[in-house]
C-alpha beads as a LAMMPS data file, in Angstrom:
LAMMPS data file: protein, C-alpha beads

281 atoms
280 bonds

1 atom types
1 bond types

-500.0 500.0 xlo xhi
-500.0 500.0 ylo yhi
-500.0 500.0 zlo zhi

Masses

1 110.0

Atoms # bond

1 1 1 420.880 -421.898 345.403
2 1 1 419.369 -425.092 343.458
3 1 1 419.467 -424.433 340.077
4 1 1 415.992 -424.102 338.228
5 1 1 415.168 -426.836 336.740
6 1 1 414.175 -426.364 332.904
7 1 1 410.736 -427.779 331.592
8 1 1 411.048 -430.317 328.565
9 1 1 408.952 -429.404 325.702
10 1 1 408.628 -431.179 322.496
11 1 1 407.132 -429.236 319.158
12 1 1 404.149 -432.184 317.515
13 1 1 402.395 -431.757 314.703
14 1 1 399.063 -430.736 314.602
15 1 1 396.651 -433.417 313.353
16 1 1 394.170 -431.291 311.990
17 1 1 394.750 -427.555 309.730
18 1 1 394.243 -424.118 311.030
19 1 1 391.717 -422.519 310.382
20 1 1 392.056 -420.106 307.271
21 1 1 390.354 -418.922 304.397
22 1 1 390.898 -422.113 302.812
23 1 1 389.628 -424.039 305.459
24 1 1 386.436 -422.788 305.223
25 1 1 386.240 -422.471 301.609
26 1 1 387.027 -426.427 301.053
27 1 1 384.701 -426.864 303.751
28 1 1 381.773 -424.603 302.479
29 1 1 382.362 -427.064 299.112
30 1 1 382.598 -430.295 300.373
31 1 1 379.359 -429.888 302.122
32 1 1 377.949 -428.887 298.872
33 1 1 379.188 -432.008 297.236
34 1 1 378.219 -433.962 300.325
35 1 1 374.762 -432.775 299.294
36 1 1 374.608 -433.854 295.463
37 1 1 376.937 -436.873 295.531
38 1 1 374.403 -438.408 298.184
39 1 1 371.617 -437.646 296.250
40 1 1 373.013 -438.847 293.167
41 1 1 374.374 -441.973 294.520
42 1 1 370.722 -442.899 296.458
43 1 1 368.488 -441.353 293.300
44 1 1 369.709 -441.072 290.542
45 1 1 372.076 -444.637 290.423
46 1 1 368.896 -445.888 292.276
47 1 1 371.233 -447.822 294.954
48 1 1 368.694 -446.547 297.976
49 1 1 368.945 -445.268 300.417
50 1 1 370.007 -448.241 302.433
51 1 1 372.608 -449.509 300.212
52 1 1 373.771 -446.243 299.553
53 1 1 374.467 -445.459 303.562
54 1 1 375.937 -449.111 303.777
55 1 1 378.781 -448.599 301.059
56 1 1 379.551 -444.911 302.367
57 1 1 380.093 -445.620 305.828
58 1 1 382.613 -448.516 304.741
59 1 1 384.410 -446.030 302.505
60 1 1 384.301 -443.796 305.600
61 1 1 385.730 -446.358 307.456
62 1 1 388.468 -446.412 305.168
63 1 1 389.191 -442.998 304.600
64 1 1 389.522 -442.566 308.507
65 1 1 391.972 -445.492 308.998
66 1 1 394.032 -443.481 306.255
67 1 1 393.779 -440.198 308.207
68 1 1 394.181 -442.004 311.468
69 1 1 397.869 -443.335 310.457
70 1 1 399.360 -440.256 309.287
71 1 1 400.048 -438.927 312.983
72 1 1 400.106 -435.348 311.029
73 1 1 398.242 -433.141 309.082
74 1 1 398.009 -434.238 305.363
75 1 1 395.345 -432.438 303.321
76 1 1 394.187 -435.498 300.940
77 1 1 393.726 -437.640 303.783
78 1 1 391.994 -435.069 305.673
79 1 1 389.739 -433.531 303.286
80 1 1 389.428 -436.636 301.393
81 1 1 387.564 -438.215 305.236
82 1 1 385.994 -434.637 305.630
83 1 1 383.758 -435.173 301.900
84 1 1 383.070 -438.884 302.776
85 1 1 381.714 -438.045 306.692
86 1 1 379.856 -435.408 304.973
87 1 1 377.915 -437.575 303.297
88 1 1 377.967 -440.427 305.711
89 1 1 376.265 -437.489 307.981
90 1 1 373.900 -437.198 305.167
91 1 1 372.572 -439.712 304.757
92 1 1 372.181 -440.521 309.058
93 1 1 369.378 -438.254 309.195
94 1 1 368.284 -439.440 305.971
95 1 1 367.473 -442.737 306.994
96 1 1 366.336 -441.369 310.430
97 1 1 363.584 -439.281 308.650
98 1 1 362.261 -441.296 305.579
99 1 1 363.152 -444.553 307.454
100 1 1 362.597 -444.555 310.254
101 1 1 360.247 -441.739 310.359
102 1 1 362.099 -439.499 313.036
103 1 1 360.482 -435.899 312.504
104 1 1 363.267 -433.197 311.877
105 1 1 362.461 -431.473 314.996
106 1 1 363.159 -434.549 317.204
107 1 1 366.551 -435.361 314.852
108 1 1 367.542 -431.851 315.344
109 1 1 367.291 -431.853 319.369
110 1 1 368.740 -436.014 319.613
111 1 1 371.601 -434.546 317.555
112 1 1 372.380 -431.428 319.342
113 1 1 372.211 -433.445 322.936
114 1 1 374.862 -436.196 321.181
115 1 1 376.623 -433.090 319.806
116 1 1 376.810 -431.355 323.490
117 1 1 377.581 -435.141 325.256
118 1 1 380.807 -435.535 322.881
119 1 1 382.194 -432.112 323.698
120 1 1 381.382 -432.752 327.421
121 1 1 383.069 -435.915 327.398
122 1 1 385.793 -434.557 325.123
123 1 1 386.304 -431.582 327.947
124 1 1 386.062 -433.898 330.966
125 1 1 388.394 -436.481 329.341
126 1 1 390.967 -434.078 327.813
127 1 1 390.136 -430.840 329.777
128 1 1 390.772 -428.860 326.218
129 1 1 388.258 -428.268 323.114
130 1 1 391.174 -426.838 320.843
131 1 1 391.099 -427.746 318.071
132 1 1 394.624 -426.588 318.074
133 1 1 395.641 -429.240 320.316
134 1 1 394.945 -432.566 318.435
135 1 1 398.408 -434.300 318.506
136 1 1 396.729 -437.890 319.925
137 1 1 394.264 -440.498 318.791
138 1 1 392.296 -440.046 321.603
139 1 1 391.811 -436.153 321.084
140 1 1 391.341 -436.718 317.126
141 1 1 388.614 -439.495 317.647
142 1 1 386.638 -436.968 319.525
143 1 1 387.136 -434.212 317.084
144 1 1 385.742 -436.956 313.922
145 1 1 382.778 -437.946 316.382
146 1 1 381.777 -434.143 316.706
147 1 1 382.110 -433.674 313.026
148 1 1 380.276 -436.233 312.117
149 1 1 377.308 -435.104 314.474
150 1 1 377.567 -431.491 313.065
151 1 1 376.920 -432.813 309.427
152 1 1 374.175 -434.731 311.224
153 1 1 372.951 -431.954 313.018
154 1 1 373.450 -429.627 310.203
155 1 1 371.346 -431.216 308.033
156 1 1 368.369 -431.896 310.362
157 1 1 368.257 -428.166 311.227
158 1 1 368.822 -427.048 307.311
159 1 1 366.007 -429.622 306.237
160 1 1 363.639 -428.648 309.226
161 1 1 363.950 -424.704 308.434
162 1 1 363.714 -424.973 304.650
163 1 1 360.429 -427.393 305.758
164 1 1 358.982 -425.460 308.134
165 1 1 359.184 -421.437 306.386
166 1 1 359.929 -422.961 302.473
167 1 1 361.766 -420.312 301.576
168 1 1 363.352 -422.031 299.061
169 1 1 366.940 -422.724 297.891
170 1 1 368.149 -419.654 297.441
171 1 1 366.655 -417.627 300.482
172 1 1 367.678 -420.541 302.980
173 1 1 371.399 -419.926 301.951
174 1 1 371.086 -416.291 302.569
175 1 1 369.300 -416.650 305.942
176 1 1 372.364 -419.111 307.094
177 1 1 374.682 -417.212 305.385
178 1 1 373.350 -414.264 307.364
179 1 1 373.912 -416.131 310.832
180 1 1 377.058 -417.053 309.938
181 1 1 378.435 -413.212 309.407
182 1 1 376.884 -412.359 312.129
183 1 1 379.041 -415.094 314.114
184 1 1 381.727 -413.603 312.816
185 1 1 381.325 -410.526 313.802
186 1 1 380.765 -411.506 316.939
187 1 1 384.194 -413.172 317.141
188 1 1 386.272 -410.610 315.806
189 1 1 384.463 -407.397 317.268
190 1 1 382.601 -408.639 320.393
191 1 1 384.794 -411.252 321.737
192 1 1 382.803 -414.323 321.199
193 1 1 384.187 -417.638 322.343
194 1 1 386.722 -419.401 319.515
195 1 1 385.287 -422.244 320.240
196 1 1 382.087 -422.099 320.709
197 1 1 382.138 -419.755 317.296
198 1 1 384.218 -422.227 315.880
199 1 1 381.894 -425.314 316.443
200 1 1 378.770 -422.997 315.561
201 1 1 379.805 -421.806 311.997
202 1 1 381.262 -425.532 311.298
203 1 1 377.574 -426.983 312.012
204 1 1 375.821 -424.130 310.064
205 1 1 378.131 -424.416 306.786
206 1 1 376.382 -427.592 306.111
207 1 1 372.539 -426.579 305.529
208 1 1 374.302 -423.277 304.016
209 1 1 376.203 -425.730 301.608
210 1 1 373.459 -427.905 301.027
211 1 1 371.371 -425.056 300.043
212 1 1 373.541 -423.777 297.207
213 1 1 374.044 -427.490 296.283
214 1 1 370.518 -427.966 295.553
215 1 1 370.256 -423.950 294.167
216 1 1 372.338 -425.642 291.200
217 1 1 371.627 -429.382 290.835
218 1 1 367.590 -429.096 291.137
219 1 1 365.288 -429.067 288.658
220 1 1 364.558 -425.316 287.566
221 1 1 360.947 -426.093 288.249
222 1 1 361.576 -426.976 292.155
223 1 1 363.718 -423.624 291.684
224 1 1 367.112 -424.755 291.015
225 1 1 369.628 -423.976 287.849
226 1 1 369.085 -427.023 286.792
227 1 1 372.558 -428.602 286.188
228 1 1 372.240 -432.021 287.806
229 1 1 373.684 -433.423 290.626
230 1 1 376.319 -435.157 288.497
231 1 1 377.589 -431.329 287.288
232 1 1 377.271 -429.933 290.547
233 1 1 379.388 -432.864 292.082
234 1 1 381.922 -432.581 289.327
235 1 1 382.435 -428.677 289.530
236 1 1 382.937 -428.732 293.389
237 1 1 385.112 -432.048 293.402
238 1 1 387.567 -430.740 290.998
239 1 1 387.676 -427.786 292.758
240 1 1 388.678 -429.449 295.845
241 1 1 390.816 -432.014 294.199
242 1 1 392.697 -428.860 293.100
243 1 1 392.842 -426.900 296.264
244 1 1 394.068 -430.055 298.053
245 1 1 396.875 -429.830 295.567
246 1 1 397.988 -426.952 295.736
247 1 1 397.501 -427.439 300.068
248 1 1 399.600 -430.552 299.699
249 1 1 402.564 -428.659 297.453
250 1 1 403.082 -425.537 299.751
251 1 1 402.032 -426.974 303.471
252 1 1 399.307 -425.258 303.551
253 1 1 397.633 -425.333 306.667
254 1 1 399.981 -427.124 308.586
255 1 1 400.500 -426.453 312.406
256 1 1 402.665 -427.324 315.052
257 1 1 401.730 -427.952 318.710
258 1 1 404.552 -427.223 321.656
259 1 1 403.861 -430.165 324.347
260 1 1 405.483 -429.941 327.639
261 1 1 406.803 -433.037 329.132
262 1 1 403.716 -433.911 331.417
263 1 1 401.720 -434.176 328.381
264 1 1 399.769 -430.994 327.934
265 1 1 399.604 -428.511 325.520
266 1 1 402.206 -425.415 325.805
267 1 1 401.289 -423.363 322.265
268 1 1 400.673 -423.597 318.986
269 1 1 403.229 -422.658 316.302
270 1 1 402.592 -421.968 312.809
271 1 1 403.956 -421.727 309.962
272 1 1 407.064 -422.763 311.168
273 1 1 409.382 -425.876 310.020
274 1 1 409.542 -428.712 312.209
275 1 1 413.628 -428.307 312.574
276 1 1 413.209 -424.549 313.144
277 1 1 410.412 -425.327 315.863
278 1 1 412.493 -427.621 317.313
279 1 1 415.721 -425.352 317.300
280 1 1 413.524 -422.728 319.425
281 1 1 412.560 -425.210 322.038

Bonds

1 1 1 2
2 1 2 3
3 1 3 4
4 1 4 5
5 1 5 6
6 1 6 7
7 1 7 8
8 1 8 9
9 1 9 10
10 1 10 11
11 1 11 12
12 1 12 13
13 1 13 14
14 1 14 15
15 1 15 16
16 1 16 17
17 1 17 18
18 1 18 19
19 1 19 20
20 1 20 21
21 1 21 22
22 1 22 23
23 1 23 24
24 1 24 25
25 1 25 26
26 1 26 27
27 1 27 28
28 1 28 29
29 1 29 30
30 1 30 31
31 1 31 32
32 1 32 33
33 1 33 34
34 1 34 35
35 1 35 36
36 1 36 37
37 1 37 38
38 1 38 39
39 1 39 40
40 1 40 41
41 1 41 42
42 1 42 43
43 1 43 44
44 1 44 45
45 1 45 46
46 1 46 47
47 1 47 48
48 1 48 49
49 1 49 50
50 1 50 51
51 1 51 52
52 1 52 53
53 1 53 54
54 1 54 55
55 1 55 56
56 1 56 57
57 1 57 58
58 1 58 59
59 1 59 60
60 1 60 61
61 1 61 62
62 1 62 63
63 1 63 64
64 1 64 65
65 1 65 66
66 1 66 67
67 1 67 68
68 1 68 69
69 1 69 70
70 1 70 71
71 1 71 72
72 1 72 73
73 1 73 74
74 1 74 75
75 1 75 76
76 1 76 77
77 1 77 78
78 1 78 79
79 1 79 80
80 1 80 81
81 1 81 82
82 1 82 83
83 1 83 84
84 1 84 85
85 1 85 86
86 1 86 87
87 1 87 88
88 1 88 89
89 1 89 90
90 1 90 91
91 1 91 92
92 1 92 93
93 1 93 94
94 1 94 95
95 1 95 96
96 1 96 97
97 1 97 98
98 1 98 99
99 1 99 100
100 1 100 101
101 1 101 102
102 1 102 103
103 1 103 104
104 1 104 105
105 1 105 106
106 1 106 107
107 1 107 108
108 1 108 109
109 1 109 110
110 1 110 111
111 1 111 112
112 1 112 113
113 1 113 114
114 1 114 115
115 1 115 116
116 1 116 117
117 1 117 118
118 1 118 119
119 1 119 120
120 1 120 121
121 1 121 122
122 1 122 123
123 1 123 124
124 1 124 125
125 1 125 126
126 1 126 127
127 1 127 128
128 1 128 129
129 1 129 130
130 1 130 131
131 1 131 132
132 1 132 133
133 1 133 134
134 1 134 135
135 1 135 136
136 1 136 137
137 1 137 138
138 1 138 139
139 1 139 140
140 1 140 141
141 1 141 142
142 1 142 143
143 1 143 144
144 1 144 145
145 1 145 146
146 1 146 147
147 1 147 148
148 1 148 149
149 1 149 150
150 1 150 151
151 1 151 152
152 1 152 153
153 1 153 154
154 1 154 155
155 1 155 156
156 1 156 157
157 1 157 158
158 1 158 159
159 1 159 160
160 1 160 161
161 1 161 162
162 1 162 163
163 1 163 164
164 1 164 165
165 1 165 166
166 1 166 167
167 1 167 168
168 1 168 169
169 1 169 170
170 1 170 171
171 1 171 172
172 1 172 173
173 1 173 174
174 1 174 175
175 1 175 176
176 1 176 177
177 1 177 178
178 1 178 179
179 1 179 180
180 1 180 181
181 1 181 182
182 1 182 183
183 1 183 184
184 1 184 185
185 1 185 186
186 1 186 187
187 1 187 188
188 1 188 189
189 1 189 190
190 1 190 191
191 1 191 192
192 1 192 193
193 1 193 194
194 1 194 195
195 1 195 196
196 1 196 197
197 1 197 198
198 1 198 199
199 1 199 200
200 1 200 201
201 1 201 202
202 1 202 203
203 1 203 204
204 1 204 205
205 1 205 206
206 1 206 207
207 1 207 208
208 1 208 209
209 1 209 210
210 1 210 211
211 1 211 212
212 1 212 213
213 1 213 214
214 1 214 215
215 1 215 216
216 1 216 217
217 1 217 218
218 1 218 219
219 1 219 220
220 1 220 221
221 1 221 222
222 1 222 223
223 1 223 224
224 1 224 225
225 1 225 226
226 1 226 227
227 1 227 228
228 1 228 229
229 1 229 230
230 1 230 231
231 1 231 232
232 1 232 233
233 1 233 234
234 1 234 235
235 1 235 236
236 1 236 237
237 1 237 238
238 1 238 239
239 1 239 240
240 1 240 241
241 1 241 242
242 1 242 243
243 1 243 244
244 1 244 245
245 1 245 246
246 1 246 247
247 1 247 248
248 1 248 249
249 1 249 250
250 1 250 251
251 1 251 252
252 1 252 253
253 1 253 254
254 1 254 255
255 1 255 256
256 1 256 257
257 1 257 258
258 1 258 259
259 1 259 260
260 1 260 261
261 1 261 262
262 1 262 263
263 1 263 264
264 1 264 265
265 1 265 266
266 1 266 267
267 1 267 268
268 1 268 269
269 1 269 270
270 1 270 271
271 1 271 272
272 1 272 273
273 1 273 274
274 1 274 275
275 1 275 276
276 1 276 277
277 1 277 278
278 1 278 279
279 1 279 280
280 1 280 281
């Protein structure tokens, strides 16, 4: 009898981090700083809001060619890109709205069919939406287009409910807040799609983020704390700067992908060294 023929894998790294406690965390604050640093930067400094988009999306740019050559996941790079396109996101409905005077509602649909027409494209090109699976330029240039609409998106739907019910800083955190447990119960006790609960808390961090981001920087008599945006910025940035740290000096976060030999995805492996990975292959 022919012998059978053993498939070829190869163990990758993942390009971007599982999804932890700490993901979410860092995430939940970079939005937050997303929020203030953009308002500082356009207000405050008085650059504009012109100016101000201009010299973020070239520092975007930047970051991205950074995070693009490092073929693995490497927190500064990667959070350092996920701050900047948070702002960059920003400040894209920004000019949209006082601009170009785009009403929320219609930013909030345009972004939510661009949002869908990446992930379709992403599916039909790649046949996967893991985010598990991001070991190639092509896959990881999909997954920075749909986080850049999600900031996008997030902010058009965060700025057209606290518009529409003003319910103010504090309450508009809570109500997203809300949605997002209740997402989460509905992935760990009722079987809700990973991915689709995935994509739907990483959209609704942002207006939750931006919400407690204003809650402190604002003016006590809009109903903020009243610490400033260059405070607020300062607080969350250093706490980031020192999470990435500490991310950088154990490996946190870092995931291997098994890749058979036509290509596609076999599993994901975590925690594991890259030797050890290999050894089990």
């Amino acid at each position: 009898m022919p012998a059978a023929t053993e498939t070829v894998k190869t163990v990758v790294y993942n390009r971007v981090p599982r999804v932890t406690p700490d993901f979410w965390l860092i995430k939940l604050m970079a939005v937050t700083m997303g929020e203030t640093a953009a308002d500082y930067l356009n207000v405050q400094m008085g650059v504009g809001l012109t100016a101000t988009s201009l010299i973020m999306s070239i520092i975007l740019a930047g970051a991205l060619i950074w995070q693009f050559a490092q073929k693995r996941y490497v927190p500064a790079a990667y959070w350092l890109s996920v701050v900047l396109i948070s702002i960059v996101g920003t400040l894209i409905t920004d000019n949209l709205v006082d601009n170009f005077r785009v009403a929320l509602l219609d930013t909030t649909i345009g972004f939510s069919i661009a949002l869908a027409l990446t992930f379709l494209l992403w599916f039909q090109t790649e046949r996967t939406l893991s985010i598990h699976s991001i070991f190639t330029g092509r896959r990881e240039a999909f997954y920075w287009l749909a986080i850049l609409f999600t900031f996008a998106l997030g902010t058009a739907a965060g700025d057209l409910v606290a518009e529409k019910f003003a319910l103010g800083y504090l309450a508009t955190g809570v109500l997203f807040g809300m949605i997002i447990m209740s997402l989460a119960i509905g992935y760990f006790f009722l079987g809700l799609n990973p991915v689709l609960g995935f994509w739907l808390v990483y959209i609704l961090t942002r207006p939750l983020g931006a919400s407690f981001g204003d809650l402190m920087s604002q003016p006590t008599q809009y109903g903020g704390l009243g610490l400033g945006t260059i405070i607020t910025s300062a607080v969350f940035l250093t706490a980031i700067i020192t999470i990435v740290v500490l991310m950088s000096m154990r490996h946190g976060g870092e995931e291997f992908v098994e890749v058979g030999e036509d290509g596609e995805l076999a599993a994901a492996r975590e925690n594991e060294s890259l030797a050890a990975a290999r050894e089990e292959v």
